[in-house]
PDB file of N, CA, C and O in Angstrom:
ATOM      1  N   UNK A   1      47.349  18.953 -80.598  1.00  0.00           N
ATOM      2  CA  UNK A   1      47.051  19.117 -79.192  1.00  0.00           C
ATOM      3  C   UNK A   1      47.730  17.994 -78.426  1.00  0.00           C
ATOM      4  O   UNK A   1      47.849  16.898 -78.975  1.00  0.00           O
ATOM      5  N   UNK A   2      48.154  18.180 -77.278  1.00  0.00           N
ATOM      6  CA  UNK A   2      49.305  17.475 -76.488  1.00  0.00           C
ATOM      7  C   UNK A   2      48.050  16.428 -75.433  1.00  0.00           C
ATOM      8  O   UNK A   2      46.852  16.687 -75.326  1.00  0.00           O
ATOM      9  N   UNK A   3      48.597  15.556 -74.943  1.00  0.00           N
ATOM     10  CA  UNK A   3      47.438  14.872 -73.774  1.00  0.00           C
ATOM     11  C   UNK A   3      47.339  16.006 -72.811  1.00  0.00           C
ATOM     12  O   UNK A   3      46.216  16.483 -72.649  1.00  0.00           O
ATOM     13  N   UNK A   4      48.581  16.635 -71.987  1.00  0.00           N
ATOM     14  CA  UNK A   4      48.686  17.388 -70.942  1.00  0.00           C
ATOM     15  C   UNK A   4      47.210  18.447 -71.261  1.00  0.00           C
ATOM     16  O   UNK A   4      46.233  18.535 -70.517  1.00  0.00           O
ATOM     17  N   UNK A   5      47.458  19.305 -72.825  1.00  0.00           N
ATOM     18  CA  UNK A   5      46.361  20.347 -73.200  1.00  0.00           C
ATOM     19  C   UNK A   5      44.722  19.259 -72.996  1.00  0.00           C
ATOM     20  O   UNK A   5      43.834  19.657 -72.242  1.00  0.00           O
ATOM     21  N   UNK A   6      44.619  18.297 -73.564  1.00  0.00           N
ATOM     22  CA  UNK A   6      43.314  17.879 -73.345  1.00  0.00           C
ATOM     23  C   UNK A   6      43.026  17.627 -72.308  1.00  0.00           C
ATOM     24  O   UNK A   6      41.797  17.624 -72.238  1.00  0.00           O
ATOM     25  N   UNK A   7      43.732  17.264 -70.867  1.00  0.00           N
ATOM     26  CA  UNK A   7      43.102  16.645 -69.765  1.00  0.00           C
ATOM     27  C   UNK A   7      42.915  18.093 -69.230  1.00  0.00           C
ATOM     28  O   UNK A   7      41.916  18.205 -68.519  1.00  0.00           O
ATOM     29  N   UNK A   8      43.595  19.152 -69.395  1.00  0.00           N
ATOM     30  CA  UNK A   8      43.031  20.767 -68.811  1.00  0.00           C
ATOM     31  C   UNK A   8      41.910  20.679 -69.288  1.00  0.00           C
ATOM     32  O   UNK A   8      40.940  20.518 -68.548  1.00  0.00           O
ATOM     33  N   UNK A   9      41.747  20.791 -71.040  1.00  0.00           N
ATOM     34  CA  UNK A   9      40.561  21.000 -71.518  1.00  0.00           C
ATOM     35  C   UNK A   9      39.129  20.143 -71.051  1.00  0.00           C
ATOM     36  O   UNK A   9      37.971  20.560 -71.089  1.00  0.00           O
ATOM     37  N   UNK A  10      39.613  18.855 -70.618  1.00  0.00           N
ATOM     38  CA  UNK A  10      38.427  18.026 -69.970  1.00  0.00           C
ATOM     39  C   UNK A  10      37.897  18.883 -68.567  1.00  0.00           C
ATOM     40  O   UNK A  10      36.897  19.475 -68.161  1.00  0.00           O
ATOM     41  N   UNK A  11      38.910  18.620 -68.245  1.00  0.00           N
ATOM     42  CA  UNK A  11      38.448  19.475 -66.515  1.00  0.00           C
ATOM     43  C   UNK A  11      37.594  20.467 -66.805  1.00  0.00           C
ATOM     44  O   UNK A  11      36.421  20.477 -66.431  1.00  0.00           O
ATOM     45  N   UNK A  12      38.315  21.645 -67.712  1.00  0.00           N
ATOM     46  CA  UNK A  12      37.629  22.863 -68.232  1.00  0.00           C
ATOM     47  C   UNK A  12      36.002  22.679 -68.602  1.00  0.00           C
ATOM     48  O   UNK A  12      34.924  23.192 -68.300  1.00  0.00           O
ATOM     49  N   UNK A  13      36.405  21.869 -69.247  1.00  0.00           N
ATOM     50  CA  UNK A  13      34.728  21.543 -69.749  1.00  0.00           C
ATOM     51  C   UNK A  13      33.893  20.930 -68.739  1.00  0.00           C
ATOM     52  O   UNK A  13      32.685  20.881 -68.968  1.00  0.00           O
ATOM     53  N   UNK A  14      34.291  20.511 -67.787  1.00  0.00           N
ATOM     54  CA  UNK A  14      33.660  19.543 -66.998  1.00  0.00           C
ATOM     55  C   UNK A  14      32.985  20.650 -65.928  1.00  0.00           C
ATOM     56  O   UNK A  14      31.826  20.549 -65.525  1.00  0.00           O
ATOM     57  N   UNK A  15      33.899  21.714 -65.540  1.00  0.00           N
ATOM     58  CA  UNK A  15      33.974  21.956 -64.455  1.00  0.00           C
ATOM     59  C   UNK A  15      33.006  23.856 -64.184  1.00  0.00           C
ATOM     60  O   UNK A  15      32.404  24.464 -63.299  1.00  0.00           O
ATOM     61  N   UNK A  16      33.553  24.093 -65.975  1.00  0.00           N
ATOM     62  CA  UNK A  16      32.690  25.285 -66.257  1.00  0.00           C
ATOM     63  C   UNK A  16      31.275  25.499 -67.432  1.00  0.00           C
ATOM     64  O   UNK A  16      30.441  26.402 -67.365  1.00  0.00           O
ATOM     65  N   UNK A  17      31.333  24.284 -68.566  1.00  0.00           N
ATOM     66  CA  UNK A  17      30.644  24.163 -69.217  1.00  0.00           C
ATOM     67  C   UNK A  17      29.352  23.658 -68.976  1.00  0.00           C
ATOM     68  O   UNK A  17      28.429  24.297 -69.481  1.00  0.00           O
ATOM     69  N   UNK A  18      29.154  22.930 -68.499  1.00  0.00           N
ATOM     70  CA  UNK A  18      28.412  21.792 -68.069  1.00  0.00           C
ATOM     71  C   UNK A  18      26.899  21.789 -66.774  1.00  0.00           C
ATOM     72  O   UNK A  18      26.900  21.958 -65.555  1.00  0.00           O
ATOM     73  N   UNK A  19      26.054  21.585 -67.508  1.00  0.00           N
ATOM     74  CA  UNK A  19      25.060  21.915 -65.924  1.00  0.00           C
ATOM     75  C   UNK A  19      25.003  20.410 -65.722  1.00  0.00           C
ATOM     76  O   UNK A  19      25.009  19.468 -66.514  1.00  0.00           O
ATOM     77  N   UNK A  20      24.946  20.500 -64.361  1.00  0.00           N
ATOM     78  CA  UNK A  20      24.842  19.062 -64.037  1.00  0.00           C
ATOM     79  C   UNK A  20      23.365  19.096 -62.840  1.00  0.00           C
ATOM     80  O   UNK A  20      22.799  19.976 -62.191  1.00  0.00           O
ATOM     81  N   UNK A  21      23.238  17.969 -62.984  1.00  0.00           N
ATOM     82  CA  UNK A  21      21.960  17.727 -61.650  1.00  0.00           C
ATOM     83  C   UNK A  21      21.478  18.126 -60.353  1.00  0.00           C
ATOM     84  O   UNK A  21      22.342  18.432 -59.531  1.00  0.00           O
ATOM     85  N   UNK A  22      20.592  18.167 -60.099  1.00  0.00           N
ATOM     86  CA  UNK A  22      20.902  18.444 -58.340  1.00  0.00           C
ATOM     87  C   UNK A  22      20.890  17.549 -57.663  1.00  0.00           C
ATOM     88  O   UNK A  22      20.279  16.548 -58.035  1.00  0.00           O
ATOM     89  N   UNK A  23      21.669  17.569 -56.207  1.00  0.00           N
ATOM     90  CA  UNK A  23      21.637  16.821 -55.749  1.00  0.00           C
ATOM     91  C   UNK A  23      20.692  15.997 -55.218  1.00  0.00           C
ATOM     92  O   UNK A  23      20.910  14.802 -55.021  1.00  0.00           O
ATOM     93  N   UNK A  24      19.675  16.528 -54.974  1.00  0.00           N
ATOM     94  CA  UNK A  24      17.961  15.554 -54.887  1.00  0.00           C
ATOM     95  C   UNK A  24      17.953  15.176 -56.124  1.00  0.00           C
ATOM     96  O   UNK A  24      18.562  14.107 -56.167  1.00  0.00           O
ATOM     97  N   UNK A  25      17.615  15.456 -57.088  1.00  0.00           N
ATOM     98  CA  UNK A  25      17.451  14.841 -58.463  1.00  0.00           C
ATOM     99  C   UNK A  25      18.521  13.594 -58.500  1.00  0.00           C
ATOM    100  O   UNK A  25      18.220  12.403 -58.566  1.00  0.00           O
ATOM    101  N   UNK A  26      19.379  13.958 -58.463  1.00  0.00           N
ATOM    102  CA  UNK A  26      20.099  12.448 -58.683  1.00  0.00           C
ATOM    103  C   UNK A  26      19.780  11.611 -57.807  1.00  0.00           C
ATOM    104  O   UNK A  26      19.399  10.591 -58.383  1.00  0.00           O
ATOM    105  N   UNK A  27      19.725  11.482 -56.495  1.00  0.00           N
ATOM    106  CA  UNK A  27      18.943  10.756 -54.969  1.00  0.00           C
ATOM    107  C   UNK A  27      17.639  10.604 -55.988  1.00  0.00           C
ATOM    108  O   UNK A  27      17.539   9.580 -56.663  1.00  0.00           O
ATOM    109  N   UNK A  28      17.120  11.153 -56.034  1.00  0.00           N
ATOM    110  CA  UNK A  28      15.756  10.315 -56.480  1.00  0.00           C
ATOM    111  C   UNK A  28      15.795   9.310 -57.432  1.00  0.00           C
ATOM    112  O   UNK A  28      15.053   8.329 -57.409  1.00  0.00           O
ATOM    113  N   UNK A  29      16.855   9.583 -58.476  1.00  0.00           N
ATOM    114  CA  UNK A  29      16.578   9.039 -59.768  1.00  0.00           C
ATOM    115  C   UNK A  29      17.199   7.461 -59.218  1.00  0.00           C
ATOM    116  O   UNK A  29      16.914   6.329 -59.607  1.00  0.00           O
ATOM    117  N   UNK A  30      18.142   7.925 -58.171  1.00  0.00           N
ATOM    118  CA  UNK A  30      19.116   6.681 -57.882  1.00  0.00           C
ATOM    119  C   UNK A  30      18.263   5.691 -57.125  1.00  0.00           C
ATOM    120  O   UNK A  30      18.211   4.491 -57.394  1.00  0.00           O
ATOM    121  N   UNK A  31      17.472   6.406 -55.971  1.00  0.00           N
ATOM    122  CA  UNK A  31      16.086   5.371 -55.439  1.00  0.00           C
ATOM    123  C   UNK A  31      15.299   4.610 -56.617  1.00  0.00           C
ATOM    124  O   UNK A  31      15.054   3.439 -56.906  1.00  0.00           O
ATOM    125  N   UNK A  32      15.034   5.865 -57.138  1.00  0.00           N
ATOM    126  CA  UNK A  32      14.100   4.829 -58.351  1.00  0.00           C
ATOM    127  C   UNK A  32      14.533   3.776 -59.384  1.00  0.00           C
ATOM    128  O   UNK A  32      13.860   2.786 -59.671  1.00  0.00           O
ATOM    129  N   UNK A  33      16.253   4.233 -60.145  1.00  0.00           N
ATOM    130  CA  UNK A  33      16.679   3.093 -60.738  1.00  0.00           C
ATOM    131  C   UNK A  33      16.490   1.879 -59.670  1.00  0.00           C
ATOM    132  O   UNK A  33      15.981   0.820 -60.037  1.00  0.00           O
ATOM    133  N   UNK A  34      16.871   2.059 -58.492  1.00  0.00           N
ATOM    134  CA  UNK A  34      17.611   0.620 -57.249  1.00  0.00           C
ATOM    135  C   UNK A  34      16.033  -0.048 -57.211  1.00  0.00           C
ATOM    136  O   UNK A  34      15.831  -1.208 -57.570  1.00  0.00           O
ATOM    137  N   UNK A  35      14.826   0.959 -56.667  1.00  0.00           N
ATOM    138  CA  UNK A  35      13.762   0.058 -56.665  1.00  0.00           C
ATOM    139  C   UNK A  35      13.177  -1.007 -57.813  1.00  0.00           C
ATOM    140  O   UNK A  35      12.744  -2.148 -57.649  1.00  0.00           O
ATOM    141  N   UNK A  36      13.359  -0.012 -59.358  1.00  0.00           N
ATOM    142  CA  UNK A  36      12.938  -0.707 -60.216  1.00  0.00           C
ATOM    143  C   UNK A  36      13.909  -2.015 -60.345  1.00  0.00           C
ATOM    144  O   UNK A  36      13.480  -3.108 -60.716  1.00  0.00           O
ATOM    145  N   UNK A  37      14.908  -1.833 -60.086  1.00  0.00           N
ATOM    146  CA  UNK A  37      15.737  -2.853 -60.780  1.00  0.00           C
ATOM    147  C   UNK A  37      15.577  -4.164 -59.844  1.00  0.00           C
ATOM    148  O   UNK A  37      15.707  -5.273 -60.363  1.00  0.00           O
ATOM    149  N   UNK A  38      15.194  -3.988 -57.976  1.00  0.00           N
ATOM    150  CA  UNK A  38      14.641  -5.004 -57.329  1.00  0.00           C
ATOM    151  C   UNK A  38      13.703  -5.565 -57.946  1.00  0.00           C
ATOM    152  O   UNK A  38      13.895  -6.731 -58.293  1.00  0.00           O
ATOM    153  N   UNK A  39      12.297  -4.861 -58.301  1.00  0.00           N
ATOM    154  CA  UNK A  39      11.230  -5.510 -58.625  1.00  0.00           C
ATOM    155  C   UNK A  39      11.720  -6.329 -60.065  1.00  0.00           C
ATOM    156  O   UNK A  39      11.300  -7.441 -60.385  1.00  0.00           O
ATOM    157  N   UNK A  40      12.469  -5.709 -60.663  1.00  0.00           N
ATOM    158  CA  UNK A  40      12.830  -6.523 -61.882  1.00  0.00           C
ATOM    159  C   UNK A  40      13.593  -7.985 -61.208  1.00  0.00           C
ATOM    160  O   UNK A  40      13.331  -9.163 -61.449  1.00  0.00           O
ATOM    161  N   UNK A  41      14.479  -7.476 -60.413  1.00  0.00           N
ATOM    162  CA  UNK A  41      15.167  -8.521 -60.310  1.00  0.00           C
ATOM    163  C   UNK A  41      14.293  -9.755 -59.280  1.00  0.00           C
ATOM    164  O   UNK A  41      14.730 -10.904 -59.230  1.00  0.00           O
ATOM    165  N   UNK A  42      13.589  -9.523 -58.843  1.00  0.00           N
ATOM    166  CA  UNK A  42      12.246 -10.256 -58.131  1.00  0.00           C
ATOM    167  C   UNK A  42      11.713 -10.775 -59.492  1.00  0.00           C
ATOM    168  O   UNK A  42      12.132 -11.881 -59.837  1.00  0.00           O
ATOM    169  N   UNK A  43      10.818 -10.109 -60.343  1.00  0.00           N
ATOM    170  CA  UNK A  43      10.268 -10.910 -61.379  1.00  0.00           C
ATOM    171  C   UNK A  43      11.264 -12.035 -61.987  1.00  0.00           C
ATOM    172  O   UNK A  43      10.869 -13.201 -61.990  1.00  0.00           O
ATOM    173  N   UNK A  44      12.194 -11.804 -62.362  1.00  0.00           N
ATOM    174  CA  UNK A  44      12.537 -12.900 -63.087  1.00  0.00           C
ATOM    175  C   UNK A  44      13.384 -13.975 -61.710  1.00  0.00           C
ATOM    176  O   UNK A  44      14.075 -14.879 -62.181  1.00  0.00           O
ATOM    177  N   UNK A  45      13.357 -13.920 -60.626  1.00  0.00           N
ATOM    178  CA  UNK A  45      13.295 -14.817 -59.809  1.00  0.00           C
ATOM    179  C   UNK A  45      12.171 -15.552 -59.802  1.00  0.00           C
ATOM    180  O   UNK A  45      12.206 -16.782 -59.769  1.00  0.00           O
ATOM    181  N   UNK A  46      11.244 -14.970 -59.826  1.00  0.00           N
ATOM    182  CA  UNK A  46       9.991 -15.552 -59.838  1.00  0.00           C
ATOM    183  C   UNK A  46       9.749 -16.355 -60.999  1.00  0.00           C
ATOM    184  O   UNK A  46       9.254 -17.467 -60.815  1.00  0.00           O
ATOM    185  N   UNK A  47       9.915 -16.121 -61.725  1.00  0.00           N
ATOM    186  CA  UNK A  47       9.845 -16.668 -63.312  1.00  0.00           C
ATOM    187  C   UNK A  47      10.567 -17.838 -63.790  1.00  0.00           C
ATOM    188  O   UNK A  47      10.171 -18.721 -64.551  1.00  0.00           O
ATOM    189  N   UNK A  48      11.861 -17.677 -63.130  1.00  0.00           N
ATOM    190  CA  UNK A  48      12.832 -19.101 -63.036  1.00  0.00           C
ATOM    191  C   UNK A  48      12.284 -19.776 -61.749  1.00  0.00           C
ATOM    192  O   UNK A  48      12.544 -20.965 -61.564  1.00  0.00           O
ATOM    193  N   UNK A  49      11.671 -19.204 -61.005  1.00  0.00           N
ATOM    194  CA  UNK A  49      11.094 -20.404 -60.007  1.00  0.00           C
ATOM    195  C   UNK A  49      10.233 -20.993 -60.571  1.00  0.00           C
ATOM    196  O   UNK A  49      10.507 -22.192 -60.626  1.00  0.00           O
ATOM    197  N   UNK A  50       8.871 -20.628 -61.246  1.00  0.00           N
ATOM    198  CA  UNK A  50       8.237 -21.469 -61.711  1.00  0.00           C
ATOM    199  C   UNK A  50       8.428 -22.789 -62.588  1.00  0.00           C
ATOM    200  O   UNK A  50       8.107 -23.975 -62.508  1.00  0.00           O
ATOM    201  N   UNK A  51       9.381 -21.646 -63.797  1.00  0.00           N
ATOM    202  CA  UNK A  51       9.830 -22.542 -64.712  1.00  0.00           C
ATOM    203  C   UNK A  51      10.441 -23.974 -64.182  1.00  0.00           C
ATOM    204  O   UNK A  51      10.123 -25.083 -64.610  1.00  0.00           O
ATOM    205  N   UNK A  52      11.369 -23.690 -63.177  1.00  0.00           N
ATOM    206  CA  UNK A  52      12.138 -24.311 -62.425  1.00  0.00           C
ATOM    207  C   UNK A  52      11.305 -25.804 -62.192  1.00  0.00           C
ATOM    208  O   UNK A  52      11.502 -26.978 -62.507  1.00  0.00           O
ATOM    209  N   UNK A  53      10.539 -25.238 -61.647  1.00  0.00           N
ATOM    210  CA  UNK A  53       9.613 -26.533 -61.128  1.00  0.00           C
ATOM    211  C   UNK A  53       8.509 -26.858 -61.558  1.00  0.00           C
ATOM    212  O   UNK A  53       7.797 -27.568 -60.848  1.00  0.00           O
ATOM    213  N   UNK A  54       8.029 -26.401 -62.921  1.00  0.00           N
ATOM    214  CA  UNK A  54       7.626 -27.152 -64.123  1.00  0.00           C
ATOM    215  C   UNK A  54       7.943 -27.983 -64.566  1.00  0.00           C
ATOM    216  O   UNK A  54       7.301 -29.004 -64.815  1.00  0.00           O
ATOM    217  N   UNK A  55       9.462 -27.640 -64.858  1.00  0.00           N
ATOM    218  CA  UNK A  55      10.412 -28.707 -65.799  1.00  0.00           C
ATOM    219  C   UNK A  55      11.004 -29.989 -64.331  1.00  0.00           C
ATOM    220  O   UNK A  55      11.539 -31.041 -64.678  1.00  0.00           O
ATOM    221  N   UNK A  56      10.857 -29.763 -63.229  1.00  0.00           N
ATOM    222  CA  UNK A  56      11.174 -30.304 -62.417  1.00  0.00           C
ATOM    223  C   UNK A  56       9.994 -31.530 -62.072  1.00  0.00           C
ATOM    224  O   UNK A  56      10.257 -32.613 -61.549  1.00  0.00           O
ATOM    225  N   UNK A  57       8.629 -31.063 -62.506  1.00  0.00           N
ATOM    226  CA  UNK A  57       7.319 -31.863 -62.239  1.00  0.00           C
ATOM    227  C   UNK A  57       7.859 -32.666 -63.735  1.00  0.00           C
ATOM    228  O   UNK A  57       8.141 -33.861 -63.644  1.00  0.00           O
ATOM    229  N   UNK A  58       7.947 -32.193 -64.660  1.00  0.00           N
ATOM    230  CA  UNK A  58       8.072 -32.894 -65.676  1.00  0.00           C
ATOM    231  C   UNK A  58       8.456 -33.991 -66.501  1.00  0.00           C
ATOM    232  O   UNK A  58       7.984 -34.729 -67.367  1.00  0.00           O
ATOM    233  N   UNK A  59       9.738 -33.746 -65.734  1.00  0.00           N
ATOM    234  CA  UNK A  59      10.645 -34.828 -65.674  1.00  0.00           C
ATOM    235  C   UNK A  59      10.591 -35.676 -64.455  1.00  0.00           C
ATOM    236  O   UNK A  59      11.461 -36.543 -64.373  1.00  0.00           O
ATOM    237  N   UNK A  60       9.847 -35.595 -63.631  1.00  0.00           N
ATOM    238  CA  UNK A  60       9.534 -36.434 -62.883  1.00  0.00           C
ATOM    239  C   UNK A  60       8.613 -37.736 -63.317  1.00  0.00           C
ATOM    240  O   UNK A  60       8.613 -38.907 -62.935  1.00  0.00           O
ATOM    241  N   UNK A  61       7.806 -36.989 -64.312  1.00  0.00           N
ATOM    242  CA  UNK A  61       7.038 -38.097 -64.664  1.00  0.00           C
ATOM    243  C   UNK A  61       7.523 -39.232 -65.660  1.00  0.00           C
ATOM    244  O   UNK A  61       6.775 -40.193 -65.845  1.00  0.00           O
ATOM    245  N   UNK A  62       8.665 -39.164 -66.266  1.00  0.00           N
ATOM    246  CA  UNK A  62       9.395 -39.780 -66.862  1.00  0.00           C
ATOM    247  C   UNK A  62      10.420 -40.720 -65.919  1.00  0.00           C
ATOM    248  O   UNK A  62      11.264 -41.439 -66.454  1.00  0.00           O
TER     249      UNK A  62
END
């Protein structure tokens, strides 16, 4: 099989084989990855803040 035959065959497959999502379904899923990944990315802000200034009290006392 030649590249030229596989990149038809990709399309082909892509374009007739394939069920893909709906468009709300993906919007939702995409809200929900973005929210979760804030709150994630909030927790471990939070988490290096503390730490942060644990080790910051800590060494102070030294």
């Amino acid at each position: 099989m030649n590249f030229i035959q596989y990149i038809k065959d990709s399309f082909d497959e892509l374009s007739n084989h394939m069920t893909w999502v709906s468009k709300e379904d993906a919007q939702k899923t995409t809200v929900t990855v973005a929210v979760f990944t804030i709150i994630f990315a909030l927790a471990v802000a939070g988490i290096d803040y503390v730490f942060q200034t644990g080790l910051d009290n800590f060494f102070k006392l030294f």
